[in-house]
C-alpha positions as CSV (number, residue, x, y, z in Angstrom):
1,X,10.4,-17.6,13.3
2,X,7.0,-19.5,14.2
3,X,4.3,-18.4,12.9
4,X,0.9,-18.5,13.7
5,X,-1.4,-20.4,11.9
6,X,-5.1,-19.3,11.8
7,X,-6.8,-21.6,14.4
8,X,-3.9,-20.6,16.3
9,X,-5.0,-17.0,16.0
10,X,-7.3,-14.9,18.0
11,X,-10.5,-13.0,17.4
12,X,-11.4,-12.6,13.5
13,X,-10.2,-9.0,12.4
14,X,-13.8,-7.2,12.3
15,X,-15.5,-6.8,15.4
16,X,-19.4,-8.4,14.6
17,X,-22.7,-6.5,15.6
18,X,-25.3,-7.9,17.8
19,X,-25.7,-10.6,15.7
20,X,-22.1,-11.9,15.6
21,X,-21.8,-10.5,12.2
22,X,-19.1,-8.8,10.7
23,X,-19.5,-5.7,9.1
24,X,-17.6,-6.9,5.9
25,X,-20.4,-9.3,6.0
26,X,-23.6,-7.4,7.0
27,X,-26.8,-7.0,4.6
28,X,-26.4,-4.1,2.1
29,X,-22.3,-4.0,3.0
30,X,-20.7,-4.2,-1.1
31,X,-18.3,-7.1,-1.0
32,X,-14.9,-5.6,-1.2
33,X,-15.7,-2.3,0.5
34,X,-16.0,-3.1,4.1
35,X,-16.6,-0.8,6.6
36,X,-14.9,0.0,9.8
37,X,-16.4,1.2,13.4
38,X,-14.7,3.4,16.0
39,X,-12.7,1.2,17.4
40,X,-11.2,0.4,14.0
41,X,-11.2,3.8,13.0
42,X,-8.6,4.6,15.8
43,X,-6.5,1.9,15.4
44,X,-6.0,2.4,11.4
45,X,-4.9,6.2,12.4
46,X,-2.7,4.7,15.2
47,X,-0.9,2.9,12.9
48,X,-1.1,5.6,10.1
49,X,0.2,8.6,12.2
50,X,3.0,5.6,13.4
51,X,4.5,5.1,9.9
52,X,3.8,8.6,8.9
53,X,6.0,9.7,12.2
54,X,8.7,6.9,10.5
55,X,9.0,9.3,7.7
56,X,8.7,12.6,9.1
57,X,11.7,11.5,11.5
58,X,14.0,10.1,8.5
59,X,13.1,13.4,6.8
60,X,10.2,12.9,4.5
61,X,7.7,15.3,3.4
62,X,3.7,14.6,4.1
63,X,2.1,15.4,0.5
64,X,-1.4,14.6,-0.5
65,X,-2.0,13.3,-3.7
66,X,-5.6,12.7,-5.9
67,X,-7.4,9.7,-5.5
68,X,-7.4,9.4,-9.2
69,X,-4.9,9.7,-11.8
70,X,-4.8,10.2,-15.7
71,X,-5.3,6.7,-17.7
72,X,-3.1,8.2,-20.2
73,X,-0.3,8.6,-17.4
74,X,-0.7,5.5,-16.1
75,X,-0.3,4.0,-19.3
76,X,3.2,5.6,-20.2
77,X,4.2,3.9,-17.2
78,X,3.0,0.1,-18.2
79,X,0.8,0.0,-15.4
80,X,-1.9,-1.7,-17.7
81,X,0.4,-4.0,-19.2
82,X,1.9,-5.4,-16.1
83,X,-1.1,-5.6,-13.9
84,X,-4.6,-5.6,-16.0
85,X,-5.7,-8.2,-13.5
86,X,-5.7,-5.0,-10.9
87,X,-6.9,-2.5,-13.2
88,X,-9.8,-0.4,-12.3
89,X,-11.1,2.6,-14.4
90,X,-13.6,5.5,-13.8
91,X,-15.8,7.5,-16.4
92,X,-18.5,9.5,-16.0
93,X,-22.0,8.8,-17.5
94,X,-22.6,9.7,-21.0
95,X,-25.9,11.9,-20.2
96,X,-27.6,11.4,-24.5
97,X,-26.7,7.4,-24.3
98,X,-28.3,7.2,-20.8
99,X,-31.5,8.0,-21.6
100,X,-31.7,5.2,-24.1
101,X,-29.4,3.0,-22.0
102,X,-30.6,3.3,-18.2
103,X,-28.9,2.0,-15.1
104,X,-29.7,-2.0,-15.1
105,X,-31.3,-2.8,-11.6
106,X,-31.5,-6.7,-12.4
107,X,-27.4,-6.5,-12.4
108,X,-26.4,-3.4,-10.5
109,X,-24.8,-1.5,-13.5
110,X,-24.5,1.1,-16.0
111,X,-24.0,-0.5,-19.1
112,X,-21.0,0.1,-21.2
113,X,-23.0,2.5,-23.2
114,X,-24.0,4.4,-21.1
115,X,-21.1,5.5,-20.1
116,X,-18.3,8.3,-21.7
117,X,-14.6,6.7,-22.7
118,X,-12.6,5.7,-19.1
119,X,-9.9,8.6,-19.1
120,X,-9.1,8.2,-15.1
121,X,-8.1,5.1,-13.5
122,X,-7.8,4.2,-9.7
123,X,-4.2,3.4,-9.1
124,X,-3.3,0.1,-6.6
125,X,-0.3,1.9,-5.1
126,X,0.5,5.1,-3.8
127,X,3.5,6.2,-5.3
128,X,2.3,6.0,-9.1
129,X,1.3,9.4,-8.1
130,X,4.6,11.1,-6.5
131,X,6.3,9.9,-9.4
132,X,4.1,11.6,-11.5
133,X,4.2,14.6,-9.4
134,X,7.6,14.8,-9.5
135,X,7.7,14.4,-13.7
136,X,10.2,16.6,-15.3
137,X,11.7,17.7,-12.3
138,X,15.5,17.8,-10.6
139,X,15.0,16.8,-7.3
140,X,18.3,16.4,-4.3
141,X,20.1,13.3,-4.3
142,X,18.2,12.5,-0.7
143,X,14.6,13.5,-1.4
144,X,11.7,11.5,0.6
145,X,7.9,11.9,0.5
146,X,5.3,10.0,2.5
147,X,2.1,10.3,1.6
148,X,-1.3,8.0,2.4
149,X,-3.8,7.2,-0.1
150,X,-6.6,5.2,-1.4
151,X,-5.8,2.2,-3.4
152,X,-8.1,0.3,-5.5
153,X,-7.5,-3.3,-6.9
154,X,-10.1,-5.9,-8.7
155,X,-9.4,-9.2,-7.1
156,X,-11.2,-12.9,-8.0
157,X,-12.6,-12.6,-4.3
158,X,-12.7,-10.6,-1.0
159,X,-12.2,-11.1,1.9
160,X,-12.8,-8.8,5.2
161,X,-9.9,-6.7,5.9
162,X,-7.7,-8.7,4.3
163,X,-8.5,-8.6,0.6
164,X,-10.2,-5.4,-0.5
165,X,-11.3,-3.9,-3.8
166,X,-10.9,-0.3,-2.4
167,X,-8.4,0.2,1.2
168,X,-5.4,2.8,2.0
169,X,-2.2,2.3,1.5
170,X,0.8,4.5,3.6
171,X,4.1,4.8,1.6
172,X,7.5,6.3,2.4
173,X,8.9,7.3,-1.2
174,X,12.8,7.5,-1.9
175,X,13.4,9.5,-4.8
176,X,17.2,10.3,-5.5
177,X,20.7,8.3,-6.1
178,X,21.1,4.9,-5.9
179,X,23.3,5.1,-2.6
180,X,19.5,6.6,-1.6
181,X,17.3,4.5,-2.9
182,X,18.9,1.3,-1.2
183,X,19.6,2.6,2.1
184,X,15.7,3.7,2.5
185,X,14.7,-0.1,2.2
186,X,17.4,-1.1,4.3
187,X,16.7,1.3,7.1
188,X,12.9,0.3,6.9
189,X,13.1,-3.3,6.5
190,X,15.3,-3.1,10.0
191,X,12.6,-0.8,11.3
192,X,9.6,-3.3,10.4
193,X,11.4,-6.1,11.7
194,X,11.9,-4.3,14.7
195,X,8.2,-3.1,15.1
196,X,7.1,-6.8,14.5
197,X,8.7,-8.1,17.4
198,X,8.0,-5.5,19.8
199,X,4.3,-6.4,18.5
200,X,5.1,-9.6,19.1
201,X,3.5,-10.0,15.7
202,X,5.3,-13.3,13.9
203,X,6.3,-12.3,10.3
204,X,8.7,-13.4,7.3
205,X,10.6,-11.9,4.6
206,X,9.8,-13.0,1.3
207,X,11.0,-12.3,-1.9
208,X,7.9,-11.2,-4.6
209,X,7.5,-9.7,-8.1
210,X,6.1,-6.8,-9.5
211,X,6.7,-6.4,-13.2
212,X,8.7,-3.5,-13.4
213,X,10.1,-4.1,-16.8
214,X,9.6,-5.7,-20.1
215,X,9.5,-9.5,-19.8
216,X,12.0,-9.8,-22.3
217,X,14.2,-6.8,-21.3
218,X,17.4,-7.3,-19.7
219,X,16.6,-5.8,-16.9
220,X,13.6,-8.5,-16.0
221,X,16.5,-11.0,-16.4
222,X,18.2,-9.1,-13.7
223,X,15.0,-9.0,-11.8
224,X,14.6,-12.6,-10.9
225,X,18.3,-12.9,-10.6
226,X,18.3,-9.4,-7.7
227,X,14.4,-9.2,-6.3
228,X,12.6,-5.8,-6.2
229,X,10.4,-6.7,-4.1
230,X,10.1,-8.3,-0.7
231,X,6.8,-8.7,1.7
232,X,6.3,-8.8,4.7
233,X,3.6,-11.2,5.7
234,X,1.5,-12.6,8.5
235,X,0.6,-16.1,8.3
236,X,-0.7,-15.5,4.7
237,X,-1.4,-12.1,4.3
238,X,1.3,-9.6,2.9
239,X,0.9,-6.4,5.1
240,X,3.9,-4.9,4.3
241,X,6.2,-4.6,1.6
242,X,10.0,-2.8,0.5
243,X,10.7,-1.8,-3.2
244,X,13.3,-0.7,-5.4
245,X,12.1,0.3,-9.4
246,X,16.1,1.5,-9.8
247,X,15.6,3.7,-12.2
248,X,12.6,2.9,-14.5
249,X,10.6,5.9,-13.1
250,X,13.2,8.2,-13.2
251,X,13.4,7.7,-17.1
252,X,9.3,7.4,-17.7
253,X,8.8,10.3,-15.9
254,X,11.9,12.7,-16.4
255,X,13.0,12.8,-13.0
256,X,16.7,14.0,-12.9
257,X,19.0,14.2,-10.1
258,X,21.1,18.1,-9.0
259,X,23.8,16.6,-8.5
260,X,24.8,14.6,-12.2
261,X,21.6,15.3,-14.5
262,X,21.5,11.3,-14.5
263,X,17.7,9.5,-14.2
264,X,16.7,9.5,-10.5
265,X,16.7,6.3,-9.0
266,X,13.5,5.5,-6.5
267,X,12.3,2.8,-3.7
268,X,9.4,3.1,-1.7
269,X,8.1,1.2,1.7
270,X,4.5,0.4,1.8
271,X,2.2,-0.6,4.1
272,X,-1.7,-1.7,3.4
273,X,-3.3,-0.4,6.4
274,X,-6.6,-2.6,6.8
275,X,-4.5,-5.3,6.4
276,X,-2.3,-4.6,9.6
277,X,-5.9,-4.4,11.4
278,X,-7.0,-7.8,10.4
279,X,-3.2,-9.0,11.5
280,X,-3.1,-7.5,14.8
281,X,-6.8,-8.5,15.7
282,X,-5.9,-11.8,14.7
283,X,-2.8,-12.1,16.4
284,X,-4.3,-10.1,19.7
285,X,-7.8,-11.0,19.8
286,X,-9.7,-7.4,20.4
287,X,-10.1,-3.9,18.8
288,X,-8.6,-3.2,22.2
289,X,-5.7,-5.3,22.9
290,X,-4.3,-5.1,19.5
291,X,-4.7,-1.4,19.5
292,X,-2.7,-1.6,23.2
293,X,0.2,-4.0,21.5
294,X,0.6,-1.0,19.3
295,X,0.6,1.8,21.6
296,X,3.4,-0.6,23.8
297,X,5.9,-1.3,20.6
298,X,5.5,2.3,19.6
299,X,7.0,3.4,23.5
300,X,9.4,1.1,23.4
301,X,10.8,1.8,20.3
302,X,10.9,5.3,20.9
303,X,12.6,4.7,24.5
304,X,15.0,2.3,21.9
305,X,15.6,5.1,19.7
306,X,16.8,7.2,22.6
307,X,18.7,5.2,24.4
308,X,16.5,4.4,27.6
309,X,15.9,1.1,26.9
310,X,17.9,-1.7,24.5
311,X,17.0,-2.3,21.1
312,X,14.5,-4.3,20.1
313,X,16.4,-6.8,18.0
């Protein structure tokens, strides 16, 4: 598959203002927290209500989850062991410190001491939070949840809708038997793949790593021999991605299966929503044409799905 390289591409992802500029880029815009206009707008819930209509259809349930989520939970998982470098925390302002230790304007903070002990943190993925939803529970061998939530991640730079310290991230979640668990990916790899090329939007497969285990365990062995993780990217960019934990949060978080009281096994497909904006305006050139290319792939993959037409592979 060819892809395109960016000179190759179209318009930048973020439409400018009268002066050319983007609004990632505008005066008083925090680096890391762009911000998107109408046209934007409606093609991040395009795609959103898109891949939430994948999951309905397969059988998922919509649930909303907080935007924040216990440190102390996160912790039990390993979060802060295997990604500290994406960590971010929240705590509220200690109100006797502040007086003596007032917000800094020379550097745009709160210093440490003014602040109470960081009890909440702001996960980077969605499904942290259905599997802790779902703590203690039995669930059916077959269970599926989609859900759409703010992520947060600190990065060493940003970069418009590409890189973002704060963005939304729409997961499908597979919670249930192995047999379950692998056929989910499977089923939405095809479906990506599929969706990609209807887009005609060039992407590639690529094996990645996310630190599931201990480094030393012998299931991290296992790991890099069997992936858990592939992306799917854009030139550069990762804007999709398929995963499989087998069952590390099924023991963490005491999720048991009906049908043999054994761990639950889970999987999830993800997919970083600003991100596909800054692909498809690349690739298409406009708020409008890319948000067109979407509207066309969706039809014919429907009319696919029904027989009317071939299928897209």
């Amino acid at each position: 598959m060819t892809v395109t390289t960016p000179a190759q591409a179209g318009a930048p992802e973020t439409v400018g203002d009268s002066q050319g500029r983007p609004r990632s880029d505008r005066p008083g815009t925090t680096r890391g927290l762009p911000s998107l206009g109408p046209e934007g707008t409606r093609l991040l819930r395009l795609l959103d209500d898109t891949f939430e209509g994948w999951g309905t259809t397969a059988g998922a349930r919509p649930m909303t989850m907080p935007p924040l989520l216990p440190a102390a939970d996160l912790a039990r998982l390993d979060y802060y062991d295997n990604f500290p470098h994406q960590a971010v925390v929240a705590a509220p302002l200690d109100l006797e410190r502040r007086a003596t230790t007032p917000f800094c304007e020379d550097t745009g903070c709160f210093p440490s001491d003014a602040l109470e002990p960081a009890a909440l943190g702001l996960p980077s993925a969605s499904c942290y939070a259905v599997y802790l939803d779902h703590q203690g529970t039995r669930v059916a061998d077959d269970t599926l949840v989609t859900i759409c939530s703010w992520c947060f991640r600190k990065e060493t730079h940003y970069e418009g809708m590409r890189r973002q310290l704060g963005f939304r991230m729409r997961e499908i979640v597979a919670i249930g038997a192995r047999e379950h668990a692998e056929a989910h990916l499977a089923d939405f790899t095809a479906r990506i793949q599929a969706f990609a090329t209807a887009l005609d939007l060039p992407l590639r497969k690529e094996a990645a790593c996310d630190p599931f285990f201990d480094k030393g365990s012998s299931k991290a062995v296992l790991q890099r021999l069997t992936p858990v993780k592939y992306e799917f990217l854009y030139e550069d960019l990762a804007i999709a991605s398929v995963n499989t934990h087998r069952n590390f949060f099924g023991d963490r978080c005491d999720i048991t299966l009906e049908s043999t009281g054994g761990p639950a096994f889970t999987s999830c497909v993800a997919f970083g929503l600003e991100r596909w904006l800054s692909a498809l305006t690349r690739r298409h050139g406009s708020w409008e044409s890319a948000t067109q290319a979407v509207r066309d792939a969706d039809a014919r993959m429907r009319a696919g799905a029904s027989g009317t037409a071939g299928p897209v592979i």
